[in-house]
PDB file of N, CA, C and O in Angstrom, chain B, residues numbered from 101:
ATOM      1  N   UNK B 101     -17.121   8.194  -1.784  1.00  0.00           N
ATOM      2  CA  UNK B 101     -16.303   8.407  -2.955  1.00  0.00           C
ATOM      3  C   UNK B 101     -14.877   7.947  -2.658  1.00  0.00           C
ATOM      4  O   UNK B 101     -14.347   8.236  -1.585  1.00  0.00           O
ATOM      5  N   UNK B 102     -14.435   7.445  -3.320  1.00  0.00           N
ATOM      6  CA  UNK B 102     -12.917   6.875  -3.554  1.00  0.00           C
ATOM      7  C   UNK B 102     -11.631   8.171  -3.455  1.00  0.00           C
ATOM      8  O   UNK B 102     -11.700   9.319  -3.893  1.00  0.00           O
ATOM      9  N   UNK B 103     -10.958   7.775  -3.022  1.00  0.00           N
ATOM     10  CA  UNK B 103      -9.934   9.072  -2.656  1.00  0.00           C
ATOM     11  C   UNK B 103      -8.788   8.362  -3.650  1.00  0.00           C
ATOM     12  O   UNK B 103      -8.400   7.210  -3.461  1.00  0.00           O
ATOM     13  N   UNK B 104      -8.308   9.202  -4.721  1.00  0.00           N
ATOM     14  CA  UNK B 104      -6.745   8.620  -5.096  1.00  0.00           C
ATOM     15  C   UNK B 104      -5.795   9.709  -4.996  1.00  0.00           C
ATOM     16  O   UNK B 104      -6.000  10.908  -4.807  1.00  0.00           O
ATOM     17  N   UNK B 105      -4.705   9.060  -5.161  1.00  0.00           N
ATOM     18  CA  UNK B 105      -3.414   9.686  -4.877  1.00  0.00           C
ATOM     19  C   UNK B 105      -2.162   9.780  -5.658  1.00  0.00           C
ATOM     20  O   UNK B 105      -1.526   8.734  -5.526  1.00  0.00           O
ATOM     21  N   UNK B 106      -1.416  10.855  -6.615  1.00  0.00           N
ATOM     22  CA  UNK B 106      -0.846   9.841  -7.517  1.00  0.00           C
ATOM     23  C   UNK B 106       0.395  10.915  -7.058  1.00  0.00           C
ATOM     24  O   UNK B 106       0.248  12.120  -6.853  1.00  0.00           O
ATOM     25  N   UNK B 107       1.587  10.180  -6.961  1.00  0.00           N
ATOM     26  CA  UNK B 107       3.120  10.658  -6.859  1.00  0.00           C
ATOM     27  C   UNK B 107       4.177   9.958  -7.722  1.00  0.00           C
ATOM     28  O   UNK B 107       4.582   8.797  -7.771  1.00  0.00           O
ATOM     29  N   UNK B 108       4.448  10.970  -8.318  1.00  0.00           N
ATOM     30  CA  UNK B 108       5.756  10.592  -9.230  1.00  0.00           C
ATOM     31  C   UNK B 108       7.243  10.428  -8.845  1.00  0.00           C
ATOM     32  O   UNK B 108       7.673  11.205  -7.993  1.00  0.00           O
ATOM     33  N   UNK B 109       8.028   9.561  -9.342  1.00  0.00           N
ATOM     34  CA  UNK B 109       9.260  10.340  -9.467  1.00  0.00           C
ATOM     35  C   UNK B 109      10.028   9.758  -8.036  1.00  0.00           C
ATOM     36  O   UNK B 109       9.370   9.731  -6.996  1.00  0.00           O
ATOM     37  N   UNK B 110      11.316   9.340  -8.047  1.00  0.00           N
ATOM     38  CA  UNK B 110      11.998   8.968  -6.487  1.00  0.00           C
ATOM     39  C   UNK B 110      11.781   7.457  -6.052  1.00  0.00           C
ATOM     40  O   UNK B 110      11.584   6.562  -6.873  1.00  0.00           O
ATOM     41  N   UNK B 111      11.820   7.316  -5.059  1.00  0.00           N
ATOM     42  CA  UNK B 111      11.685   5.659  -4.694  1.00  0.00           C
ATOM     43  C   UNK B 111      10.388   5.394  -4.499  1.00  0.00           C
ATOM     44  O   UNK B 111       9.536   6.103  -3.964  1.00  0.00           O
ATOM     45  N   UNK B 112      10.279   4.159  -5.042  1.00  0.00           N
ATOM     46  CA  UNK B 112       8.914   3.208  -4.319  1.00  0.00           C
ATOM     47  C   UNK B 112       8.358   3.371  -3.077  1.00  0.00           C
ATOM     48  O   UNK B 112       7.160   3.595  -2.908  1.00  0.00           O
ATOM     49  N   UNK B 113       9.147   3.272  -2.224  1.00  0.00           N
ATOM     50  CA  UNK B 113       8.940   2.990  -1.134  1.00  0.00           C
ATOM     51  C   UNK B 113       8.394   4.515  -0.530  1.00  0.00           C
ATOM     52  O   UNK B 113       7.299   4.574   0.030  1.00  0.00           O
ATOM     53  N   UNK B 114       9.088   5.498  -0.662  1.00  0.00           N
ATOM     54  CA  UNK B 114       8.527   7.038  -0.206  1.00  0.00           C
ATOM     55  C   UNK B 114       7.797   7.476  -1.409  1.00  0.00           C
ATOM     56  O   UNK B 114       7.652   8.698  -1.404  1.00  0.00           O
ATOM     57  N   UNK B 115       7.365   6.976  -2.286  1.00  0.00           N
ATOM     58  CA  UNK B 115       6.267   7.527  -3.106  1.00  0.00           C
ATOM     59  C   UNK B 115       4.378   6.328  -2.693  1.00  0.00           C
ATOM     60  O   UNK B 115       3.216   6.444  -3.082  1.00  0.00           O
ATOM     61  N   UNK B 116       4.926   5.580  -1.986  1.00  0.00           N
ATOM     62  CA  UNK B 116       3.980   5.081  -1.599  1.00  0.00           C
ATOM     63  C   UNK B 116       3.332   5.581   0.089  1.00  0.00           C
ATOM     64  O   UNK B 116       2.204   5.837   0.509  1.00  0.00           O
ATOM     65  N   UNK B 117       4.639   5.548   0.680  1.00  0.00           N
ATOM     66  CA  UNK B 117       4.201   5.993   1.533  1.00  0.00           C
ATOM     67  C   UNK B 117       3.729   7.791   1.786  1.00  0.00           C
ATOM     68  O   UNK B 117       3.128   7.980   2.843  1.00  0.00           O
ATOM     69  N   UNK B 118       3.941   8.927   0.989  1.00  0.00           N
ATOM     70  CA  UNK B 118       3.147   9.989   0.591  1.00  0.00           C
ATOM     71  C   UNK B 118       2.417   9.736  -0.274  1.00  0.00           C
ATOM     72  O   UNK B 118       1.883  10.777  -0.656  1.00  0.00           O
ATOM     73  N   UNK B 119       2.061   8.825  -0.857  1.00  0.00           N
ATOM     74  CA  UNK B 119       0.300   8.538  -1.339  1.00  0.00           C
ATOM     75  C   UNK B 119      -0.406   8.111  -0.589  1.00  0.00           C
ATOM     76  O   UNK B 119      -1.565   8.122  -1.003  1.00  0.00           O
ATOM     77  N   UNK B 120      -0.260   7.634   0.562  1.00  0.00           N
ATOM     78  CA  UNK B 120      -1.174   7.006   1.463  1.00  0.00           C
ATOM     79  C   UNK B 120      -1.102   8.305   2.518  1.00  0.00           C
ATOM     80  O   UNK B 120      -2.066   8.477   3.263  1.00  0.00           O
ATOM     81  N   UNK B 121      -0.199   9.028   2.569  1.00  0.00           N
ATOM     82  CA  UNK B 121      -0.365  10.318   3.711  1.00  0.00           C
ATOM     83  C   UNK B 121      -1.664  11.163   3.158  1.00  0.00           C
ATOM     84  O   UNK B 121      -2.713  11.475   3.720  1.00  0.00           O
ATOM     85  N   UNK B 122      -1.143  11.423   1.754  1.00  0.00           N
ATOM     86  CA  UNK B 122      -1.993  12.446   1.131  1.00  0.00           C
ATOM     87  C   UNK B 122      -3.551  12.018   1.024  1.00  0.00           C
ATOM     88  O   UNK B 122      -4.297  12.911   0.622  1.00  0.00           O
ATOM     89  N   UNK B 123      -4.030  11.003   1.274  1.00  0.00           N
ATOM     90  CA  UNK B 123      -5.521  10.099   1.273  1.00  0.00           C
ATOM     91  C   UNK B 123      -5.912   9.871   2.662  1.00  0.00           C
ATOM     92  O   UNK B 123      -6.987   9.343   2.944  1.00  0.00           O
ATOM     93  N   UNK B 124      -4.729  10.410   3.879  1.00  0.00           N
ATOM     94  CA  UNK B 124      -5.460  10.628   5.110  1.00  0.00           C
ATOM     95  C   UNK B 124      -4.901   9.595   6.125  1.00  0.00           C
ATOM     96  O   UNK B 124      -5.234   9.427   7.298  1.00  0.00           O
ATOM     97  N   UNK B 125      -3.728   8.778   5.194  1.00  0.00           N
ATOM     98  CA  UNK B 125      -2.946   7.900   6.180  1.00  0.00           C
ATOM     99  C   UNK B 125      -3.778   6.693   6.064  1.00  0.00           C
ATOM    100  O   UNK B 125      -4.898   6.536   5.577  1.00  0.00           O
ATOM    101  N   UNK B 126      -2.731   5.648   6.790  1.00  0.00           N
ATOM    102  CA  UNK B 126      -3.606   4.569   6.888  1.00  0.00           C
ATOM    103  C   UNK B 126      -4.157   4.401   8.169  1.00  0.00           C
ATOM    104  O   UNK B 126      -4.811   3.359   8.126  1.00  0.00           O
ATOM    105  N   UNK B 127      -4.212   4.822   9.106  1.00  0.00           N
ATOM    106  CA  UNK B 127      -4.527   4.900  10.154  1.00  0.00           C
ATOM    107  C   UNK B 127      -6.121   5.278  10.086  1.00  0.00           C
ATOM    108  O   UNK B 127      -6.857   5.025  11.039  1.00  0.00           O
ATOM    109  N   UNK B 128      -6.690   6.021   8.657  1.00  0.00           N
ATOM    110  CA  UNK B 128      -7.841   6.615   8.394  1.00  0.00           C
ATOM    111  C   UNK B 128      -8.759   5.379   8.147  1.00  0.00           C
ATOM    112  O   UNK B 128      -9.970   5.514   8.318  1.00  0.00           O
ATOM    113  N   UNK B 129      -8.216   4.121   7.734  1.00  0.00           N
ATOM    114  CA  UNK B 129      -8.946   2.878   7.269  1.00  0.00           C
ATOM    115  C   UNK B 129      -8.673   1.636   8.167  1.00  0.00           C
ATOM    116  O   UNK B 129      -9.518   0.781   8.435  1.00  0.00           O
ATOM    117  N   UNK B 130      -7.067   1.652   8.702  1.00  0.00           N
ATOM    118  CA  UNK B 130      -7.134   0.810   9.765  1.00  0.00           C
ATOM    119  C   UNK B 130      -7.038   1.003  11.048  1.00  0.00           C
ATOM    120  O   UNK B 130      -6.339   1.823  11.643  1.00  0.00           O
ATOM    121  N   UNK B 131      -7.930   0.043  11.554  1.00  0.00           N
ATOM    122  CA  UNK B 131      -8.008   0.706  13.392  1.00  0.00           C
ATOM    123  C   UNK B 131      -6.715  -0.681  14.083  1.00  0.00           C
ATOM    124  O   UNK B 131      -6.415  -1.778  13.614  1.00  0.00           O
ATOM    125  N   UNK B 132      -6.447  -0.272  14.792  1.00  0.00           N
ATOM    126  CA  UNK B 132      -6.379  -1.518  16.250  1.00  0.00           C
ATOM    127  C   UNK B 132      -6.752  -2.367  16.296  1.00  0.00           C
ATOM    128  O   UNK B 132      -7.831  -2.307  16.885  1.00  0.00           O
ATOM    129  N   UNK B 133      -6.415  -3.691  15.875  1.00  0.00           N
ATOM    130  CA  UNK B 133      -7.621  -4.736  16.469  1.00  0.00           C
ATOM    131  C   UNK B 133      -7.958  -5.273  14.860  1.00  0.00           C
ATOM    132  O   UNK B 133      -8.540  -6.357  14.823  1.00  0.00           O
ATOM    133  N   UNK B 134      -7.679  -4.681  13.633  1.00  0.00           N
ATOM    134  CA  UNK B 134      -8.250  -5.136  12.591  1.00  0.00           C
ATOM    135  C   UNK B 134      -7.297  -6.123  11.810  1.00  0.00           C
ATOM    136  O   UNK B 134      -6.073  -6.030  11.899  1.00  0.00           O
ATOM    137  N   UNK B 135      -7.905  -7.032  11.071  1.00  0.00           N
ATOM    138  CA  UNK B 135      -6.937  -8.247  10.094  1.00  0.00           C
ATOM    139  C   UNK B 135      -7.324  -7.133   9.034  1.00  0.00           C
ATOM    140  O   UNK B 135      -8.384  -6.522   8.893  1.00  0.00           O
ATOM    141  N   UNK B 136      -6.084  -7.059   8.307  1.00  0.00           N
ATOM    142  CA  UNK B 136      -5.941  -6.833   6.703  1.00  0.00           C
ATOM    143  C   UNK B 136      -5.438  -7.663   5.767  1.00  0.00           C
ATOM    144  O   UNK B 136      -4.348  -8.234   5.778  1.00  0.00           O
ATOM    145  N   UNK B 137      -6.496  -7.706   4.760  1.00  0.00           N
ATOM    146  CA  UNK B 137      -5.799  -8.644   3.965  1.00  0.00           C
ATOM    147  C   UNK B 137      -5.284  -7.526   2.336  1.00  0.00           C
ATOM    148  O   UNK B 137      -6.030  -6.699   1.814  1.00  0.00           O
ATOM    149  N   UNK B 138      -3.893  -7.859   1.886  1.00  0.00           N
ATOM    150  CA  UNK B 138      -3.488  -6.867   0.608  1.00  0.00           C
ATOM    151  C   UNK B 138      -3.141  -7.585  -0.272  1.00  0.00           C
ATOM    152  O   UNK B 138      -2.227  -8.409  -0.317  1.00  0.00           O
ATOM    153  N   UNK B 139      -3.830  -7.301  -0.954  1.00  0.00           N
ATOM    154  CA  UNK B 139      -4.286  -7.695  -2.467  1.00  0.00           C
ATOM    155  C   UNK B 139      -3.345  -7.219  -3.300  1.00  0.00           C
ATOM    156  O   UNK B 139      -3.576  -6.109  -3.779  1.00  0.00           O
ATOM    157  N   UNK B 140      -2.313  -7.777  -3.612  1.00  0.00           N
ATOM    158  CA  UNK B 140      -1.581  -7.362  -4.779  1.00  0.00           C
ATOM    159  C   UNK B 140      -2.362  -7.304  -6.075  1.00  0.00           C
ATOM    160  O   UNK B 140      -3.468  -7.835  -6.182  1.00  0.00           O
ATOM    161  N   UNK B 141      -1.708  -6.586  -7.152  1.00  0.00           N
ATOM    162  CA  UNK B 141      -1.899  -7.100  -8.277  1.00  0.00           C
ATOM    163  C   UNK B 141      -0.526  -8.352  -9.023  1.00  0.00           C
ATOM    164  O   UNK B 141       0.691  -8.183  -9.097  1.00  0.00           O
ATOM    165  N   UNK B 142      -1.263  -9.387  -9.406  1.00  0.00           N
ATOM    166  CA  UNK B 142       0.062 -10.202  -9.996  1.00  0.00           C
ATOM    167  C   UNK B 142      -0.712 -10.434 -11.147  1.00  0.00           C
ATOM    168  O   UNK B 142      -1.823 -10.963 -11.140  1.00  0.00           O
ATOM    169  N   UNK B 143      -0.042  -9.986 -12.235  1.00  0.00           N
ATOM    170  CA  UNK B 143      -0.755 -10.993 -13.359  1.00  0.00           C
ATOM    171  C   UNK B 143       0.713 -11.715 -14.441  1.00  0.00           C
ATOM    172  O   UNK B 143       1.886 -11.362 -14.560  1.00  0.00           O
ATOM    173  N   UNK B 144       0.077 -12.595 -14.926  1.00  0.00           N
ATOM    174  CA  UNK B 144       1.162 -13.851 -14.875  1.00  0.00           C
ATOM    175  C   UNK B 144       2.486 -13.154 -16.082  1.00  0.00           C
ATOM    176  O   UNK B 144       2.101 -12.715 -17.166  1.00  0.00           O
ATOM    177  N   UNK B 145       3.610 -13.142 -15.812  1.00  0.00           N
ATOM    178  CA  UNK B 145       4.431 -12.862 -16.758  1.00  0.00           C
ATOM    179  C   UNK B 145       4.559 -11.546 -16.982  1.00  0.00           C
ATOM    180  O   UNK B 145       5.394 -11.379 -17.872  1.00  0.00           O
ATOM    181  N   UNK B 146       4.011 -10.291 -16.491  1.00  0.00           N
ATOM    182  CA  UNK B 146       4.267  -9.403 -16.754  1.00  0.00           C
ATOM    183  C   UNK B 146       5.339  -8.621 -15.508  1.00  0.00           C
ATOM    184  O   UNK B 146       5.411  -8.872 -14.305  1.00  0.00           O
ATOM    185  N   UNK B 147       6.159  -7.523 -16.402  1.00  0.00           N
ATOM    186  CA  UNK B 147       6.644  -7.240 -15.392  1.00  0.00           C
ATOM    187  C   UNK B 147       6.482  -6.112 -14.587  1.00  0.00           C
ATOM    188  O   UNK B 147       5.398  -5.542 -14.711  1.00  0.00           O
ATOM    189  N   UNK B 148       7.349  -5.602 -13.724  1.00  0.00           N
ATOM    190  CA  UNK B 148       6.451  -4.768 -12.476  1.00  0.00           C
ATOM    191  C   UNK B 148       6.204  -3.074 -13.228  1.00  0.00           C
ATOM    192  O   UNK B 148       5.237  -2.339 -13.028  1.00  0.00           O
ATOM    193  N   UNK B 149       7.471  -2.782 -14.162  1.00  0.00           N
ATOM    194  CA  UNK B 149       7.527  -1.550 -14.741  1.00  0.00           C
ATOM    195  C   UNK B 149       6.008  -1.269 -15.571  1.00  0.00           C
ATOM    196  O   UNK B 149       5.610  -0.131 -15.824  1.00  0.00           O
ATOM    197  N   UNK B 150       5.306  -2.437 -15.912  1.00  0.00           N
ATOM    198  CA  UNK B 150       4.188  -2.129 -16.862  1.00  0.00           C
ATOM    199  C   UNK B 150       2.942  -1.415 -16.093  1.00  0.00           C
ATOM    200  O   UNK B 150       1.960  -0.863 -16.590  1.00  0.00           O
ATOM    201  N   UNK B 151       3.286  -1.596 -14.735  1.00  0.00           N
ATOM    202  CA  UNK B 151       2.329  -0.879 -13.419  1.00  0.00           C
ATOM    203  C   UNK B 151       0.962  -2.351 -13.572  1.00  0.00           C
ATOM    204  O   UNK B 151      -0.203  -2.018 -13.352  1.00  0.00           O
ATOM    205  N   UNK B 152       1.195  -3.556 -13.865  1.00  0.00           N
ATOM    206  CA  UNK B 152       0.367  -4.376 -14.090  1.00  0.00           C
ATOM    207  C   UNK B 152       0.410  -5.115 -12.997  1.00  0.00           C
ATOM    208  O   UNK B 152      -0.607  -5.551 -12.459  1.00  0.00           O
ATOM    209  N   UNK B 153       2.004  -5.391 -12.426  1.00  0.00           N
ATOM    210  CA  UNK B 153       1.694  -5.898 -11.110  1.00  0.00           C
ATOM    211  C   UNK B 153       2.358  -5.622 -10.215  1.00  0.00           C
ATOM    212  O   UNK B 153       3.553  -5.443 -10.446  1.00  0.00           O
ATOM    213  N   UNK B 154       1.858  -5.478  -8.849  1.00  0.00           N
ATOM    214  CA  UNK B 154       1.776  -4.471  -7.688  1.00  0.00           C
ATOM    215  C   UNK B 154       3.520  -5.214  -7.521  1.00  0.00           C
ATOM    216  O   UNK B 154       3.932  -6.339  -7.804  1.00  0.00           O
ATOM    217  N   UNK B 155       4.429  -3.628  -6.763  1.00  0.00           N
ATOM    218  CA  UNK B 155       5.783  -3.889  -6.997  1.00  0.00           C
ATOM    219  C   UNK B 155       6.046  -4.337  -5.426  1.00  0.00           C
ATOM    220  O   UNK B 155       5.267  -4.057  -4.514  1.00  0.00           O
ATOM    221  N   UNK B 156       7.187  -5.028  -5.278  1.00  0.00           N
ATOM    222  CA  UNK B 156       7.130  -5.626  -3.904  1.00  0.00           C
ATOM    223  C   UNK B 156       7.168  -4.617  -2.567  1.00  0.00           C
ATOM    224  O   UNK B 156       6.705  -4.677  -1.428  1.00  0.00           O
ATOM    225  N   UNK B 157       7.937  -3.700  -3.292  1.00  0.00           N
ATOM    226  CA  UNK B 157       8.271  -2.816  -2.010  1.00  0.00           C
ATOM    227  C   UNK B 157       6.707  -2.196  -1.782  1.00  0.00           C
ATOM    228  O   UNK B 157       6.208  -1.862  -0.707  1.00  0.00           O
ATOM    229  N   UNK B 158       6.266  -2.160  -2.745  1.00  0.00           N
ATOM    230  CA  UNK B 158       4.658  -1.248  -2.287  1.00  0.00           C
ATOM    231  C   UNK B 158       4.027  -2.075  -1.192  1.00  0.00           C
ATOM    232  O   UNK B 158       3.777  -1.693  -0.049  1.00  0.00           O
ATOM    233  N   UNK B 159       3.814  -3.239  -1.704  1.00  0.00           N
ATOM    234  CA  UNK B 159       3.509  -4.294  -0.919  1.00  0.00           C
ATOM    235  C   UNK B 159       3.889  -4.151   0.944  1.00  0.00           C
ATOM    236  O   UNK B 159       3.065  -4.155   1.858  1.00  0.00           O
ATOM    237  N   UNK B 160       5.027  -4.063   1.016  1.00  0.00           N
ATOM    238  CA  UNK B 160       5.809  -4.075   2.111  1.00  0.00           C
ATOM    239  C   UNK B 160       5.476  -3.124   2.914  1.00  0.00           C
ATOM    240  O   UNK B 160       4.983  -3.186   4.041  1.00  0.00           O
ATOM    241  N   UNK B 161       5.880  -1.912   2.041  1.00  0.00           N
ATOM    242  CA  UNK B 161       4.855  -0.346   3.019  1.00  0.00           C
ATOM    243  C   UNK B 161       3.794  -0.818   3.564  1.00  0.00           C
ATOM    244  O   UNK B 161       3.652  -0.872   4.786  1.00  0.00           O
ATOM    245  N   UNK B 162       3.084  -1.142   2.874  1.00  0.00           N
ATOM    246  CA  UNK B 162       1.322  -1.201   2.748  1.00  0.00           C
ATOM    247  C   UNK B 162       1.365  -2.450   4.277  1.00  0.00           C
ATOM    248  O   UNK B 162       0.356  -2.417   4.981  1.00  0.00           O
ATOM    249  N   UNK B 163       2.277  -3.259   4.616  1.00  0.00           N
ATOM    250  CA  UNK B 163       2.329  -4.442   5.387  1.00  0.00           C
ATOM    251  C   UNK B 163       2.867  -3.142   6.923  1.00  0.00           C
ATOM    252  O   UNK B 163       2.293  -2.816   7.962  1.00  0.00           O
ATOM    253  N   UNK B 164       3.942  -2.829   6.420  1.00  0.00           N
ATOM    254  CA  UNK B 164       4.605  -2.180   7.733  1.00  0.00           C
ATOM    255  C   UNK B 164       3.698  -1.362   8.409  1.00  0.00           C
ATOM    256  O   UNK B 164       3.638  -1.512   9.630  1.00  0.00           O
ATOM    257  N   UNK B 165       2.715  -0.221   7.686  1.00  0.00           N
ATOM    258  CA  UNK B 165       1.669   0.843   7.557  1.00  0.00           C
ATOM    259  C   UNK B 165       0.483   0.054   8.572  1.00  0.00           C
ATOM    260  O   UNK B 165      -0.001   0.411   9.646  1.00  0.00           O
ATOM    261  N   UNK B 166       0.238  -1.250   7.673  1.00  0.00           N
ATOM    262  CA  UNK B 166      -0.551  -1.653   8.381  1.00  0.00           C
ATOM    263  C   UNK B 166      -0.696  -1.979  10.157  1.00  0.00           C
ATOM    264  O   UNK B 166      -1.546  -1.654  10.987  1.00  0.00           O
ATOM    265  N   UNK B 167       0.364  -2.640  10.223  1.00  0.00           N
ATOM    266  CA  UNK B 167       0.770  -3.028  11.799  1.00  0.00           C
ATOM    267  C   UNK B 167       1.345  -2.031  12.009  1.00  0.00           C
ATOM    268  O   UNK B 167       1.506  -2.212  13.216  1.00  0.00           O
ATOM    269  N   UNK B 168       2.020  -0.647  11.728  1.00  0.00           N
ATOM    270  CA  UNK B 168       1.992   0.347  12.387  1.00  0.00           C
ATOM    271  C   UNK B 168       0.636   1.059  13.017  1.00  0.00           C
ATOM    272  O   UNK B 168       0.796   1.842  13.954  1.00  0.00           O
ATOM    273  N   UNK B 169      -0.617   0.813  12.546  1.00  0.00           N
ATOM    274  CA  UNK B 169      -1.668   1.592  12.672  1.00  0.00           C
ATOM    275  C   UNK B 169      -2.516   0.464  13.652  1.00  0.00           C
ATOM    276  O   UNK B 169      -3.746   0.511  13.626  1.00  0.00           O
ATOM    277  N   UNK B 170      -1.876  -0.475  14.453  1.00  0.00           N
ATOM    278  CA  UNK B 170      -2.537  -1.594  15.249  1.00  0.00           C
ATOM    279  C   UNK B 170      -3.299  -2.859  14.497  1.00  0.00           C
ATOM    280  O   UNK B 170      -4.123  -3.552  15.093  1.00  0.00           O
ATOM    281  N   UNK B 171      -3.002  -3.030  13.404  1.00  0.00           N
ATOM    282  CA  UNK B 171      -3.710  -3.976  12.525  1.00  0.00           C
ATOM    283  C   UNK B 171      -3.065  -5.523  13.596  1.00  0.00           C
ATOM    284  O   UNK B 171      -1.853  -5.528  13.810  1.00  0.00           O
ATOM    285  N   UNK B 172      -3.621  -6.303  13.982  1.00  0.00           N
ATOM    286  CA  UNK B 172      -3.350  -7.840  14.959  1.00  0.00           C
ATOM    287  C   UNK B 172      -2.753  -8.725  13.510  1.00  0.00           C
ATOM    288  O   UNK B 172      -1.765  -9.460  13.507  1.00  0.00           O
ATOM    289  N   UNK B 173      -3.499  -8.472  12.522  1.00  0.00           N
ATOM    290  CA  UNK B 173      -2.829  -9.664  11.235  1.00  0.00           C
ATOM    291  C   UNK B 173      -3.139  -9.062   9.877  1.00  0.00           C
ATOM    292  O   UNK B 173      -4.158  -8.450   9.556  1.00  0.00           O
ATOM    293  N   UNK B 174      -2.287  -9.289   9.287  1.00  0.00           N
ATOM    294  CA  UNK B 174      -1.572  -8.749   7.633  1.00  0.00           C
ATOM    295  C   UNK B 174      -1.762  -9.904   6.785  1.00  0.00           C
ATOM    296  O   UNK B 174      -0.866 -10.743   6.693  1.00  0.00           O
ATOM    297  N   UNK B 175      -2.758 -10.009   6.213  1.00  0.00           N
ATOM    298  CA  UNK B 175      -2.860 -11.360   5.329  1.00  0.00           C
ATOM    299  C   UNK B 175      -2.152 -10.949   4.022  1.00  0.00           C
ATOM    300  O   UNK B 175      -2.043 -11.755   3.098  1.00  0.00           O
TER     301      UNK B 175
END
């Protein structure tokens, strides 16, 4: 089953990173040794407030998170 996480309110950047605590960290999905690849959402022309496409800083967590937890490559 799919785990979600939803936090309101404050910065991007620490509302992403306590949604990914509260689902068990990323450390729960990436090991040492693993390539990740992160999939934004972009869809053409819209902008980031519409939650349509993934905002940069999320992005960035999700990159730092990753190679914090031993990920070798961040696609």
């Amino acid at each position: 089953m799919s785990r979600v996480s939803i936090v309101r309110g404050g910065d991007i950047r620490a509302r992403t990173e306590e949604a990914i605590r509260r689902v068990g960290g990323i450390g729960s999905v990436v090991k040492r040794g693993d390539k990740v690849f992160v999939k934004p959402n972009l869809v053409d022309g819209a902008p980031f407030i519409t939650g349509e496409v993934t905002q940069l800083e999320t992005i960035e967590v999700l990159i730092k998170e990753s190679f914090d937890a031993g990920a070798s490559e961040v696609i």
